[in-house]
C-alpha positions as CSV (number, residue, x, y, z in Angstrom):
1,X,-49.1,3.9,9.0
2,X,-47.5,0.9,11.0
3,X,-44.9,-0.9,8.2
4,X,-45.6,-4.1,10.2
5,X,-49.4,-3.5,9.6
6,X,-50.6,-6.8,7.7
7,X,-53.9,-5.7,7.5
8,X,-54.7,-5.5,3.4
9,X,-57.4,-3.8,3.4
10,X,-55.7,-0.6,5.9
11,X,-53.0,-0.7,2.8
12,X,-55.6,-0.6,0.1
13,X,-57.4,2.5,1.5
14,X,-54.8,4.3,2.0
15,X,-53.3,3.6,-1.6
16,X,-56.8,4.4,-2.9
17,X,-55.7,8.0,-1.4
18,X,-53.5,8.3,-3.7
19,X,-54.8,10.6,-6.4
20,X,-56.5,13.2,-3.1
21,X,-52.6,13.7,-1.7
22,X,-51.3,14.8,-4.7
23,X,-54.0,17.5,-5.4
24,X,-53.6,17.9,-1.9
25,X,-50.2,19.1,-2.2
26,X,-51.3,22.4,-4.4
27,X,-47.9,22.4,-6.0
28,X,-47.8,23.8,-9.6
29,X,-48.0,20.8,-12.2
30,X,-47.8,18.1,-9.6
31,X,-51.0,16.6,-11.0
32,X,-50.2,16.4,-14.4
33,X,-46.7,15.4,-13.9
34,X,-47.5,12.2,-11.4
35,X,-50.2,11.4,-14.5
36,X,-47.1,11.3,-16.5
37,X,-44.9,9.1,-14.0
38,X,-47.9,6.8,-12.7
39,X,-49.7,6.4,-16.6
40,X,-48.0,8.0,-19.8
41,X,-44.4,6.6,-18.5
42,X,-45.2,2.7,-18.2
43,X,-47.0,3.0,-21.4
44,X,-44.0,4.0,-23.2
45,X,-41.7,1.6,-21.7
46,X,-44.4,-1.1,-22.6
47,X,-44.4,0.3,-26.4
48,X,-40.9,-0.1,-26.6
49,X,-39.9,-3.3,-25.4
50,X,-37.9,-5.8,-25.7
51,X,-35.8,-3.0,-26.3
52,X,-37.1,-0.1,-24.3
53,X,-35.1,3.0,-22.6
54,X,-35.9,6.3,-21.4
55,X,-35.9,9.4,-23.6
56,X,-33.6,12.5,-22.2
57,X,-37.2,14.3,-22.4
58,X,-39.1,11.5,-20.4
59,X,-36.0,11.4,-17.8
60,X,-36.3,15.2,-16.8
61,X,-40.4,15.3,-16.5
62,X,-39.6,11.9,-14.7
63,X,-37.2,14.2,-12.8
64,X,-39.4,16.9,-12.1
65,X,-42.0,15.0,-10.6
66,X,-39.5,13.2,-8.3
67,X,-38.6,16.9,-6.5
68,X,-42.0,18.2,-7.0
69,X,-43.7,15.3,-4.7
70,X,-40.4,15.4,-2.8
71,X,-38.0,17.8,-1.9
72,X,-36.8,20.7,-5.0
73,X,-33.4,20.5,-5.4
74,X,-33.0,22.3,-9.2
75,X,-29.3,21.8,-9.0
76,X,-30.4,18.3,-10.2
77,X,-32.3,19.4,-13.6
78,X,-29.3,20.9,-14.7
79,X,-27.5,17.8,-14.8
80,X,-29.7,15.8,-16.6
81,X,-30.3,18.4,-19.2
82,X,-26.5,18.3,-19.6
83,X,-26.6,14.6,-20.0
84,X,-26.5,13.3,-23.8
85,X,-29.4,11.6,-25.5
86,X,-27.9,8.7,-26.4
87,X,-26.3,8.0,-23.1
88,X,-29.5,8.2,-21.7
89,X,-30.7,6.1,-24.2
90,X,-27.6,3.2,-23.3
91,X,-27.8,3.4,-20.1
92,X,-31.2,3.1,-19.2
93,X,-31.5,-0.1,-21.9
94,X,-29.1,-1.6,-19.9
95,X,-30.7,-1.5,-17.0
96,X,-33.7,-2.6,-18.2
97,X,-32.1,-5.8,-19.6
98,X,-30.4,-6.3,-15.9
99,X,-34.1,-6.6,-15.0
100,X,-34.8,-8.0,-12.4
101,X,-31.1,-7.7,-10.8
102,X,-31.9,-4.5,-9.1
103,X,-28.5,-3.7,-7.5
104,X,-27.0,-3.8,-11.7
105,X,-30.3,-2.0,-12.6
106,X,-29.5,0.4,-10.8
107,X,-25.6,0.9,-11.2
108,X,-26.2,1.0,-14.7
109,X,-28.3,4.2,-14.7
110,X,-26.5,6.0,-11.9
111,X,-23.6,6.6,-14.6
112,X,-25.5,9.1,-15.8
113,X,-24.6,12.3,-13.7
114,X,-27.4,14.0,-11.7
115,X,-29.0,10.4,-11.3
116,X,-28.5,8.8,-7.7
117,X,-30.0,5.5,-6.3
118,X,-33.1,7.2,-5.7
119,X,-33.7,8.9,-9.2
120,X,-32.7,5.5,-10.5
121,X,-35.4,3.4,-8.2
122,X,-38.0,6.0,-10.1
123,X,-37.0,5.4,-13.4
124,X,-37.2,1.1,-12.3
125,X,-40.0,1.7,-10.9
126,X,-41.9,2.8,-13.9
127,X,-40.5,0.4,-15.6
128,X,-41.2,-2.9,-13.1
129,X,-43.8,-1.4,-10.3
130,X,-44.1,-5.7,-9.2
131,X,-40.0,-5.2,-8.7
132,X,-38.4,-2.0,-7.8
133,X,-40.1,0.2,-5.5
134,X,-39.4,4.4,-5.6
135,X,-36.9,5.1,-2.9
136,X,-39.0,8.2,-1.1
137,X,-38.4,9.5,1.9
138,X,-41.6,8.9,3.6
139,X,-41.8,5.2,2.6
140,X,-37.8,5.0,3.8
141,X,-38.9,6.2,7.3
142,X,-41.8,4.0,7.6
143,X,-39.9,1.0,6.5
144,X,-36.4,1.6,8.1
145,X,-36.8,4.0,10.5
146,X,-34.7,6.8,8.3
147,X,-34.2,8.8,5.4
148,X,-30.5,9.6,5.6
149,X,-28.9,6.6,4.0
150,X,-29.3,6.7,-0.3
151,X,-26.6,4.3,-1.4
152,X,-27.4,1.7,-3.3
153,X,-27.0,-1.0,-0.5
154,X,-29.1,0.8,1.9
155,X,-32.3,1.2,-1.4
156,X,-31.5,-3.2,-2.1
157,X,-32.5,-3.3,1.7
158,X,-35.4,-0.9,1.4
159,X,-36.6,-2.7,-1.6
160,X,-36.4,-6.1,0.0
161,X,-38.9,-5.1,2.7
162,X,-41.1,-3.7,0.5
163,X,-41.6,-6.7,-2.0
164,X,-41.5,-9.1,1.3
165,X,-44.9,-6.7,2.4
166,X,-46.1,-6.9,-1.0
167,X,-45.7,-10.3,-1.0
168,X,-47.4,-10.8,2.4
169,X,-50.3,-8.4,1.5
170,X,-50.6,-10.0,-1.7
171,X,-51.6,-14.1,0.3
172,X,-54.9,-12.1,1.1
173,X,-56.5,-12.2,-2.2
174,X,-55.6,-9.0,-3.4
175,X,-52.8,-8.3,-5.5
176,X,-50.2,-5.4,-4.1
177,X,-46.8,-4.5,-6.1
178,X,-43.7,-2.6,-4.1
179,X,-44.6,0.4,-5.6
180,X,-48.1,0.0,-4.2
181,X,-46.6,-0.5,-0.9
182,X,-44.3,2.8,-1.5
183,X,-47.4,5.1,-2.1
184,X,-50.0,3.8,0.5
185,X,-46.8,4.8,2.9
186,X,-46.4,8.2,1.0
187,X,-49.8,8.9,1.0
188,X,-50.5,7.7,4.8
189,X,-47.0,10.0,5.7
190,X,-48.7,13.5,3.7
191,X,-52.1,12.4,5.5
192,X,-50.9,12.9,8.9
193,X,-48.7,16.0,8.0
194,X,-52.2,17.3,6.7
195,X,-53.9,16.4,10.0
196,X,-51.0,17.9,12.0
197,X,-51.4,21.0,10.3
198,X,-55.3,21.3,11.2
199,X,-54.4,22.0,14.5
200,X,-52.6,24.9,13.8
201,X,-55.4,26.6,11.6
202,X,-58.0,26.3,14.9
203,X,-56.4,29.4,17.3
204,X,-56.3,31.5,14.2
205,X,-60.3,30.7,13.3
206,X,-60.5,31.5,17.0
207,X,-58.6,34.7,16.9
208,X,-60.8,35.9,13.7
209,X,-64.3,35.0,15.6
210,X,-62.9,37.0,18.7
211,X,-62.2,39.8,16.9
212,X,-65.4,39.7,15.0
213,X,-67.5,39.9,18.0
214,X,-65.7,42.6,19.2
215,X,-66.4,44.7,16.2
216,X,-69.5,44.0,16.7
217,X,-70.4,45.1,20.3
């Protein structure tokens, strides 16, 4: 998808594919785990505010959805199940009351070892979807042209673009948060990978029938 797109309506069908990409995916417990990111998550944080945090528990299923949609990198679930409750606790109330300062947001949780800018944008963006936007890599590429960069200063740009399309989709009529923006980008980017891969299957189906027929003469 074109980032400069201002089209609503191209952004709201391909956020409404959502759900289709994920299952798409076939990867073992991706489903239920983006229920728990996209649904049983907020709910929590909602349940616990003014006051609200993430549990150790909540911050490694939060963690393995993050390398299950993206790229698996275990290394990374060993750190947070090394990480203390009740820093996880601390920290992540803090950066919930820097809300909506992102860039302290974000410092705030990336104390806690294993968790980078990125990991932090998903925990914020569970928390604030009409604020902080997930830093993935397919929404990076489409907005900024790369993928390379995850320091904080490079995720405060990212997230600026995405709540100035938000904003701009958002004059139409219809109502689009940054993390809206982020998975109509992540679900337009596995779309095409899926239709680049058709391709591939059609000299294969080709092979087969060939062969076929000559078992048959």
């Amino acid at each position: 998808m074109d980032f400069q797109c201002s089209n609503a309506g191209v952004w709201r069908e391909a956020l409404s594919t959502y759900s289709a990409r994920i299952v798409s995916l076939n990867k073992p417990q991706l489903v239920s785990l983006d229920d728990f990111y996209c649904n049983q998550l907020p709910a929590l944080f909602r349940q616990r505010n003014p006051n609200s945090y993430i549990t150790k528990s909540e911050l490694s299923m939060l963690m393995q959805w993050k390398l299950t949609r993206g790229k698996w990198r275990p290394r990374l679930l060993d750190f947070v199940s090394s990480l203390e409750e009740d820093l996880v606790k601390s920290a992540s109330q803090k950066a919930f009351q820097s809300m909506p300062d992102i860039s302290k947001a974000i410092s705030e949780l990336t104390v806690l070892k294993g968790v980078g800018p990125a990991t932090a944008s998903a925990i914020l963006a569970a928390y604030a979807p009409d604020v902080a936007p997930f830093m993935s890599d397919e929404a990076m590429v489409a907005a900024l042209g790369n993928s390379k960069d995850y320091t904080l200063k490079q995720y405060l740009v990212f997230a600026d673009e995405l709540q100035n399309k938000a904003r701009e989709l958002s004059q139409e009529g219809d109502s689009f948060t940054p993390s809206d923006v982020e998975r109509a980008l992540w679900s337009s980017a596995v779309g095409t990978k899926l239709l680049d891969s058709v391709p591939d299957l059609e000299p294969k189906m080709k092979t087969n029938r060939n062969s076929k027929r000559k078992r048959k003469q």
